[in-house]
PASEBA-1860 file (N, C-alpha, C; in nm, 3 decimals):
! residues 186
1> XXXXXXXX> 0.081/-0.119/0.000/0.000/0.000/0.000/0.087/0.126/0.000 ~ 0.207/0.119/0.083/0.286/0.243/0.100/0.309/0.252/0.000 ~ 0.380/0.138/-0.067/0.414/0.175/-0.278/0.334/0.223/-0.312 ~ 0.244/0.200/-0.344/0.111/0.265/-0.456/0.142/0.415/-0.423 ~ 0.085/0.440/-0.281/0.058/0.521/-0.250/0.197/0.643/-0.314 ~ 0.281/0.611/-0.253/0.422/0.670/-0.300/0.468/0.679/-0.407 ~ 0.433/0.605/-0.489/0.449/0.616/-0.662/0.342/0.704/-0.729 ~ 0.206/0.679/-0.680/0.126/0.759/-0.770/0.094/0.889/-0.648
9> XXXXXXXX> 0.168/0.901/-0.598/0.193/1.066/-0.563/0.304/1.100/-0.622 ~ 0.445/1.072/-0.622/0.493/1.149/-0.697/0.437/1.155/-0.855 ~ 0.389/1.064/-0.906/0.376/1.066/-1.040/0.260/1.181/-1.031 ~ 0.196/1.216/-0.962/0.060/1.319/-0.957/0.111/1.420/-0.945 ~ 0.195/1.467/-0.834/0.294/1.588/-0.771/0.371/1.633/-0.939 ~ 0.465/1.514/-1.017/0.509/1.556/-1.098/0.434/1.626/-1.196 ~ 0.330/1.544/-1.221/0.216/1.576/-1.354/0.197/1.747/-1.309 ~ 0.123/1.736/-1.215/0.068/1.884/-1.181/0.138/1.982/-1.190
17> XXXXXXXX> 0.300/1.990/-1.162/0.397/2.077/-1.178/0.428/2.135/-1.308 ~ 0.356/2.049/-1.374/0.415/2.058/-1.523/0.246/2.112/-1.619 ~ 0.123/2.181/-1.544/0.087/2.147/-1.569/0.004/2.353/-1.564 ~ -0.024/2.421/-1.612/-0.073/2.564/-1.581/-0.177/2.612/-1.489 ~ -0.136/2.697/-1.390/-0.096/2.675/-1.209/-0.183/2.870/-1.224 ~ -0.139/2.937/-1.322/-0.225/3.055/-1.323/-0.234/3.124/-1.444 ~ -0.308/3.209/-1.449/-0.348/3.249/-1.623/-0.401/3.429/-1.577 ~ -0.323/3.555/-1.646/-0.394/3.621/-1.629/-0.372/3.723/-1.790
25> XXXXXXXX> -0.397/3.886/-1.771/-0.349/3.932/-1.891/-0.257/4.058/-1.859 ~ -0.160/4.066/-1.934/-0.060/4.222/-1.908/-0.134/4.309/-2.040 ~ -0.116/4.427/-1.989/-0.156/4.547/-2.072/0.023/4.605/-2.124 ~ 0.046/4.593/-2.235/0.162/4.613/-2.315/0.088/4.676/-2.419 ~ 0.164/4.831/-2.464/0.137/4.958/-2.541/0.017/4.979/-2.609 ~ -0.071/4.929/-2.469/-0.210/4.963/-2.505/-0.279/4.848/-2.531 ~ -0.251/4.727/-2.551/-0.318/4.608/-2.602/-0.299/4.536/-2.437 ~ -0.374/4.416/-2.456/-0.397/4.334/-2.345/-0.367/4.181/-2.420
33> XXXXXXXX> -0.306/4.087/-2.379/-0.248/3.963/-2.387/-0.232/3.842/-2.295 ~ -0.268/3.760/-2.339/-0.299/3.631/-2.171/-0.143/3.600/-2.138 ~ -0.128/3.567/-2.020/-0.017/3.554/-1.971/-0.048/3.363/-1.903 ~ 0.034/3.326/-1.915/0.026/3.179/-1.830/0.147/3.109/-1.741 ~ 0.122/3.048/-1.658/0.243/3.009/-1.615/0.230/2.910/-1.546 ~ 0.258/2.787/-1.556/0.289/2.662/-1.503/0.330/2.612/-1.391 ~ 0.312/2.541/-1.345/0.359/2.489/-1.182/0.488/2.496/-1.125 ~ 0.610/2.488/-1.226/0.733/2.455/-1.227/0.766/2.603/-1.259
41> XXXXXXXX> 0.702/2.693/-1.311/0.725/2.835/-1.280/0.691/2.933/-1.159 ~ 0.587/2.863/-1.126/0.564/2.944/-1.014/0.634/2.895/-0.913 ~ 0.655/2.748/-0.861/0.776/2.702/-0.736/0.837/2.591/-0.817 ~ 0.916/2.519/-0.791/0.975/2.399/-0.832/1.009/2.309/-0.711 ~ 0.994/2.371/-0.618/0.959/2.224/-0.488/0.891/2.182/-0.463 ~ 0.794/2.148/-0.590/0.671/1.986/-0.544/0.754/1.934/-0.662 ~ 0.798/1.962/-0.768/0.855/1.861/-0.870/0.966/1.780/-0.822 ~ 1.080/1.910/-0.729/1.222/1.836/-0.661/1.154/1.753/-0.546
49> XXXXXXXX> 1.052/1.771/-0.508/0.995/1.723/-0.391/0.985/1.533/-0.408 ~ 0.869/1.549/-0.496/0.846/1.427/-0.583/0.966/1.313/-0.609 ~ 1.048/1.423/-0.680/1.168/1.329/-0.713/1.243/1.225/-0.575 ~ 1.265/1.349/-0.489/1.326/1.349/-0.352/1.240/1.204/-0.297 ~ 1.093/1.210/-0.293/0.973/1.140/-0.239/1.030/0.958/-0.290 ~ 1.067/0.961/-0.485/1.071/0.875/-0.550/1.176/0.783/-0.482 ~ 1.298/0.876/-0.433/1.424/0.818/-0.461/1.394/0.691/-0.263 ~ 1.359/0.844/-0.214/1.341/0.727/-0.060/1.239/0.624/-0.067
57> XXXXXXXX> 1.156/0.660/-0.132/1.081/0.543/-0.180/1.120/0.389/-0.218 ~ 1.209/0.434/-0.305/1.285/0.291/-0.282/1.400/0.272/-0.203 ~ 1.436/0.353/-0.136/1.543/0.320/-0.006/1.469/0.268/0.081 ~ 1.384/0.291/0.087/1.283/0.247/0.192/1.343/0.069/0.188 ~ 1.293/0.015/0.097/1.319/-0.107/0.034/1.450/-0.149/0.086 ~ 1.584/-0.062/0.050/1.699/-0.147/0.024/1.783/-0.082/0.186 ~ 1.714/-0.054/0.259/1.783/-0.038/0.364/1.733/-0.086/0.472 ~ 1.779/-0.133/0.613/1.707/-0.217/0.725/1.737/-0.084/0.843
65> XXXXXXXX> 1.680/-0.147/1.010/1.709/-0.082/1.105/1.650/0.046/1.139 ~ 1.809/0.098/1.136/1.773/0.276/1.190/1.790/0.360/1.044 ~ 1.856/0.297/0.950/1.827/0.347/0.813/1.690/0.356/0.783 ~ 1.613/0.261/0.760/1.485/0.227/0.716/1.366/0.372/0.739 ~ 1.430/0.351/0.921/1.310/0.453/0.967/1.358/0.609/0.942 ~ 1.527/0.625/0.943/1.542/0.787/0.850/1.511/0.796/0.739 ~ 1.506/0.721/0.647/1.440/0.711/0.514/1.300/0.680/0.492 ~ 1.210/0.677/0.591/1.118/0.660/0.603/1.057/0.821/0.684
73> XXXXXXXX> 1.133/0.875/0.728/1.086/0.983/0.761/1.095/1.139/0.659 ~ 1.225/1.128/0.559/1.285/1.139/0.479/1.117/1.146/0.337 ~ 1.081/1.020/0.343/0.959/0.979/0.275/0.849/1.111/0.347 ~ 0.831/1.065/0.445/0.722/1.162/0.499/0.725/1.325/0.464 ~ 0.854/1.361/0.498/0.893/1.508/0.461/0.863/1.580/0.363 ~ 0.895/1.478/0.266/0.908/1.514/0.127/0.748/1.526/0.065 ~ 0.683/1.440/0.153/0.516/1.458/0.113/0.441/1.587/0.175 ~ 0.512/1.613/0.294/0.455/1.733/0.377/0.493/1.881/0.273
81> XXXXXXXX> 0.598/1.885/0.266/0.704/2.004/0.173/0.614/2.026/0.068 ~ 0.547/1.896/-0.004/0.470/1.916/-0.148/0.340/1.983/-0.110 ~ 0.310/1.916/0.017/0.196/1.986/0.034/0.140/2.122/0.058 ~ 0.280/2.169/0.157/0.281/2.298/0.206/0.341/2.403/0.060 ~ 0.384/2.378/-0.006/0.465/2.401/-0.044/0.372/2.479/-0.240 ~ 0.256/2.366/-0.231/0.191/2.357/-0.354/0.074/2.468/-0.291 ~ -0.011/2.476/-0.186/-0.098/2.502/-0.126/-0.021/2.666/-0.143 ~ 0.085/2.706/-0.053/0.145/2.831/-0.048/0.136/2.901/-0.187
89> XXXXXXXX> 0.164/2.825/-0.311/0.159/2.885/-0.415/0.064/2.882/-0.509 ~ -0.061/2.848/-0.434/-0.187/2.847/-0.491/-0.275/2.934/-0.540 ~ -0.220/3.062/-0.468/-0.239/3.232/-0.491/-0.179/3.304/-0.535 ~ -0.041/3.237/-0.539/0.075/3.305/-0.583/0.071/3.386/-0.740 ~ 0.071/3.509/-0.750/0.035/3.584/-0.874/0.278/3.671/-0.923 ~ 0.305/3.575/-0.879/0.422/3.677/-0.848/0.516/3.646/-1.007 ~ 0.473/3.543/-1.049/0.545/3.450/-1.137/0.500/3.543/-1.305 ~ 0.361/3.546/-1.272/0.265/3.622/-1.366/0.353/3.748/-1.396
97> XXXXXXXX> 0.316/3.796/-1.310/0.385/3.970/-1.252/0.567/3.991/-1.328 ~ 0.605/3.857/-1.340/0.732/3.896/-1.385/0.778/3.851/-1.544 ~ 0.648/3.728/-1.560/0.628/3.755/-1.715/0.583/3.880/-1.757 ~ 0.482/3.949/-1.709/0.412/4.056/-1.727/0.557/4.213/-1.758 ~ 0.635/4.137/-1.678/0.741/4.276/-1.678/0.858/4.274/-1.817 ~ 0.864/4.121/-1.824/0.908/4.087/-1.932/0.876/4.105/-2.075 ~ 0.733/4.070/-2.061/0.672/4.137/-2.192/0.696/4.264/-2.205 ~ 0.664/4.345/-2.120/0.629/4.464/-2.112/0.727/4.558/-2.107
105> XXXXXXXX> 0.843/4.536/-2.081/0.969/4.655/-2.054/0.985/4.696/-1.916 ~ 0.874/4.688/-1.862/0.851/4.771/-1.703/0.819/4.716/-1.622 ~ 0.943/4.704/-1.547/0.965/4.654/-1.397/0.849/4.639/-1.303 ~ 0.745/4.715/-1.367/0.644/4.778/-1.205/0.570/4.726/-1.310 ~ 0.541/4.609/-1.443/0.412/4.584/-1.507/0.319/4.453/-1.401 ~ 0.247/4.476/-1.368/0.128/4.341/-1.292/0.047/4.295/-1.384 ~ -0.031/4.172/-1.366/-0.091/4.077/-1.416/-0.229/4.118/-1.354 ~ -0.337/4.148/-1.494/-0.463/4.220/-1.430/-0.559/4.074/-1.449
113> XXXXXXXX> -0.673/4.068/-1.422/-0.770/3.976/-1.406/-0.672/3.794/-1.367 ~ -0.627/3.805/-1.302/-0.530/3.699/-1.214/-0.672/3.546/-1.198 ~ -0.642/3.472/-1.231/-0.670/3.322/-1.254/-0.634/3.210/-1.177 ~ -0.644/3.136/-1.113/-0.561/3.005/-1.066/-0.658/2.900/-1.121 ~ -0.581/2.760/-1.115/-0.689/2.631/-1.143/-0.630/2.573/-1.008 ~ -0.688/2.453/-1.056/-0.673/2.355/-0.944/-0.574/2.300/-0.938 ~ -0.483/2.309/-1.039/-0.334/2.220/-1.058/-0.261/2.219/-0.891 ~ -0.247/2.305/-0.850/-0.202/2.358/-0.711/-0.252/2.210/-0.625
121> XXXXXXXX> -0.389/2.184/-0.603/-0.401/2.134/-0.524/-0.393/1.953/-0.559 ~ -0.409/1.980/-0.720/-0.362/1.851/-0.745/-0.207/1.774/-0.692 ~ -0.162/1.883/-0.730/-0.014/1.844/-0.656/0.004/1.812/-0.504 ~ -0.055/1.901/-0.407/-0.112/1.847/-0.275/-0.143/1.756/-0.282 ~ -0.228/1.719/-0.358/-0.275/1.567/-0.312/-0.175/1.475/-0.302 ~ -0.136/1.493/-0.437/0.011/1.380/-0.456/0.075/1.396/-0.341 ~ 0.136/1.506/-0.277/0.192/1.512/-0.166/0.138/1.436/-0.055 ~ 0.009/1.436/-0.052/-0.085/1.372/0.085/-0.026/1.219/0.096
129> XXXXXXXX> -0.068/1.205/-0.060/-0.003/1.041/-0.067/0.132/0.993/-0.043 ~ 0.209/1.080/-0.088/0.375/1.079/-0.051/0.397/1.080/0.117 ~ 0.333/1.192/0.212/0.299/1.188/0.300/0.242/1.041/0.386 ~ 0.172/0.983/0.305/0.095/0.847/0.405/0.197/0.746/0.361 ~ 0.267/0.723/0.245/0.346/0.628/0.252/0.459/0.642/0.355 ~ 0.500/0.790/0.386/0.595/0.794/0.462/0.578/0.727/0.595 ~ 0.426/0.751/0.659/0.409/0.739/0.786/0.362/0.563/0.773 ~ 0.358/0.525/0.668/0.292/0.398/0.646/0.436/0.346/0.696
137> XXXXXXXX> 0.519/0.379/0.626/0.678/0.336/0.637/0.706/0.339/0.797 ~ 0.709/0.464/0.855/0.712/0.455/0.962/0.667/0.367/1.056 ~ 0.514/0.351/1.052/0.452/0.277/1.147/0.495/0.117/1.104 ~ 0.468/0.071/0.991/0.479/-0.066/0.965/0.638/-0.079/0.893 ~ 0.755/-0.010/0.837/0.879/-0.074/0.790/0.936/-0.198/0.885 ~ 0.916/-0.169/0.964/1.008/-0.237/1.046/0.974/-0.379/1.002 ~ 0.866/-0.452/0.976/0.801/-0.579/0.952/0.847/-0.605/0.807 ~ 0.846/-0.501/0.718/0.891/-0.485/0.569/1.029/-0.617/0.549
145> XXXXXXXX> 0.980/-0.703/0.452/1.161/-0.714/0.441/1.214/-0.627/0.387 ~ 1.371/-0.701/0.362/1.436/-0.611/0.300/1.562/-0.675/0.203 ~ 1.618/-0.609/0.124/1.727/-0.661/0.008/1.777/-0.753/0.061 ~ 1.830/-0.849/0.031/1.910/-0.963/0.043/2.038/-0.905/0.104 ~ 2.088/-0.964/0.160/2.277/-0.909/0.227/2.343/-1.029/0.178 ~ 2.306/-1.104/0.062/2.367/-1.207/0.029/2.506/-1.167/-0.037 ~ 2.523/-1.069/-0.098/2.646/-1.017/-0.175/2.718/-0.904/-0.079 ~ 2.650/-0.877/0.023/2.724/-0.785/0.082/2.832/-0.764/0.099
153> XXXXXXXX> 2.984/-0.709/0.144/3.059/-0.735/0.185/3.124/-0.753/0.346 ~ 3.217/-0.881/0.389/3.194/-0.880/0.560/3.116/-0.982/0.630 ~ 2.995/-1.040/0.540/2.926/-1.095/0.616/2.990/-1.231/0.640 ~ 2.984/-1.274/0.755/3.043/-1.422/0.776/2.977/-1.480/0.789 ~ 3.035/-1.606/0.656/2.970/-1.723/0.604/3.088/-1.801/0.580 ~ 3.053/-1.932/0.602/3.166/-2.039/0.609/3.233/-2.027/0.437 ~ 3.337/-2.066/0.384/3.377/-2.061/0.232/3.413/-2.192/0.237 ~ 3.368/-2.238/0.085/3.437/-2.428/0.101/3.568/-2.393/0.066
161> XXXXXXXX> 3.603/-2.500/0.080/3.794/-2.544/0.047/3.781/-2.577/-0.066 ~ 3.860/-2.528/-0.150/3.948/-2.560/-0.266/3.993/-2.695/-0.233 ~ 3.923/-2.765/-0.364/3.949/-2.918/-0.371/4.066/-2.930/-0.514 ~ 4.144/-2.972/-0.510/4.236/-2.962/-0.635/4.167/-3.024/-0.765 ~ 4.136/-2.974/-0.880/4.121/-2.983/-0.970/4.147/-3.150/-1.065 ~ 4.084/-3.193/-1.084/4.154/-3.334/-1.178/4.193/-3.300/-1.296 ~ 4.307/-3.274/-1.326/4.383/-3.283/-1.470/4.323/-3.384/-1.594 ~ 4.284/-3.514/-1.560/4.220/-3.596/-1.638/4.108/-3.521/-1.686
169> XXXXXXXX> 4.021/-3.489/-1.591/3.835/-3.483/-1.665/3.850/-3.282/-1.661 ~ 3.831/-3.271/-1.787/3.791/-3.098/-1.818/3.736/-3.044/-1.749 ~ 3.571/-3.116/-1.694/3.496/-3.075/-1.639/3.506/-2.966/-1.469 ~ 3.651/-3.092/-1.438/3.670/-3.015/-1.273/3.750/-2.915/-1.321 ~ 3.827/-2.912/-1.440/3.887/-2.746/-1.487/3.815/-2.618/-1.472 ~ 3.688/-2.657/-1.551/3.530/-2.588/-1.550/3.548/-2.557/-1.407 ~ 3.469/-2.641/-1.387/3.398/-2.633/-1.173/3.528/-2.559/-1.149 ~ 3.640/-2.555/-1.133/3.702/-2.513/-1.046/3.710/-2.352/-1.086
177> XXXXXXXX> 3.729/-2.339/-1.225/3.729/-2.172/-1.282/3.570/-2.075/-1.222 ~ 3.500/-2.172/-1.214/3.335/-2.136/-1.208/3.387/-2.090/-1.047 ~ 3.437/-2.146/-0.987/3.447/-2.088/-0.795/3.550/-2.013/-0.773 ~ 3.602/-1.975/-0.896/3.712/-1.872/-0.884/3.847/-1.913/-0.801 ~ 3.903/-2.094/-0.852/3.992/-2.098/-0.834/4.094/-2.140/-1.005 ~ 4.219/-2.129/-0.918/4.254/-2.126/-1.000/4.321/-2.300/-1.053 ~ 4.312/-2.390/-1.160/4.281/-2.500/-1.156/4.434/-2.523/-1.193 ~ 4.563/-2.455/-1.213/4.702/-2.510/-1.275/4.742/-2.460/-1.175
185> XX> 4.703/-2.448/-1.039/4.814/-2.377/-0.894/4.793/-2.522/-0.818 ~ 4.916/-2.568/-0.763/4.923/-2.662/-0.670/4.888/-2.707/-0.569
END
């Protein structure tokens, strides 16, 4: 459940960022013109957020212990940040205001009849979800498995002995190259 949840929030958080967040018009030498601006223009920390959300997402997975649960909190953060973060710039006309100056030549041009959609809170949401996987992580990781430590390095495990190779049959040439010995050493 924490997966789902954590994947299709960032994938929502991302979408929405990318997605036009406010719409208004600048008055340039007498004419009037729509102005627009996208999620990733107005903030870019629900998109880095997301990403951030993605990556502990699967650490979550490949780490045990007291890792697990910083990366699991790590998870949570990153859902809260989107949230606060998307919500704060839900009004935000400031982005507008500086296309508006751009078009326009003049520093002091504003964005008149100012617009928002819902993209803003779409991205919240995603965050909400990024958010519950975190605490999902939290409350239940610990039960989670986790990656194999079979390749790790350090771990002690008995190693067989090198059995000498038979010169007669090829085969123990094979077997012996396959265990990484070496089959013409004495």
């Amino acid at each position: 459940m924490a997966l789902l949840c954590g994947a299709l929030g960032a994938a929502v958080a991302l979408l929405a960022s990318r997605q036009r967040w406010a719409e208004g018009t600048a008055t340039v030498a007498g004419g009037a013109f729509p102005l627009t601006a996208k999620g990733s223009d107005v903030t870019g920390v629900p998109a880095a957020l997301a990403i951030v959300g993605l990556a502990a997402l699967v650490a979550v997975f490949a780490v045990r212990g007291t890792g697990r649960f910083l990366v699991s909190g790590l998870l949570a953060l990153s859902g809260a940040g989107i949230v606060t973060a998307a919500l704060a710039a839900a009004s935000d006309g400031s982005a507008l205001d500086d296309e508006a100056a751009k078009a326009s030549g003049d520093t002091s041009a504003t964005v008149a009849a100012l617009t928002h959609t819902g993209w803003p809170y779409v991205a919240a949401a995603g965050g909400l979800l990024i958010l519950l996987a975190g605490l999902l992580a939290l409350r239940y990781g610990s039960r989670w498995p986790a990656m194999s430590g079979r390749y790790e390095r350090g771990t002690a495990r008995p190693r067989r002995t090198a059995r000498p190779a038979d010169p007669e049959r090829p085969e123990e040439i094979w077997k012996a190259l396959d265990r990484g010995e070496d089959p013409t050493g004495a």
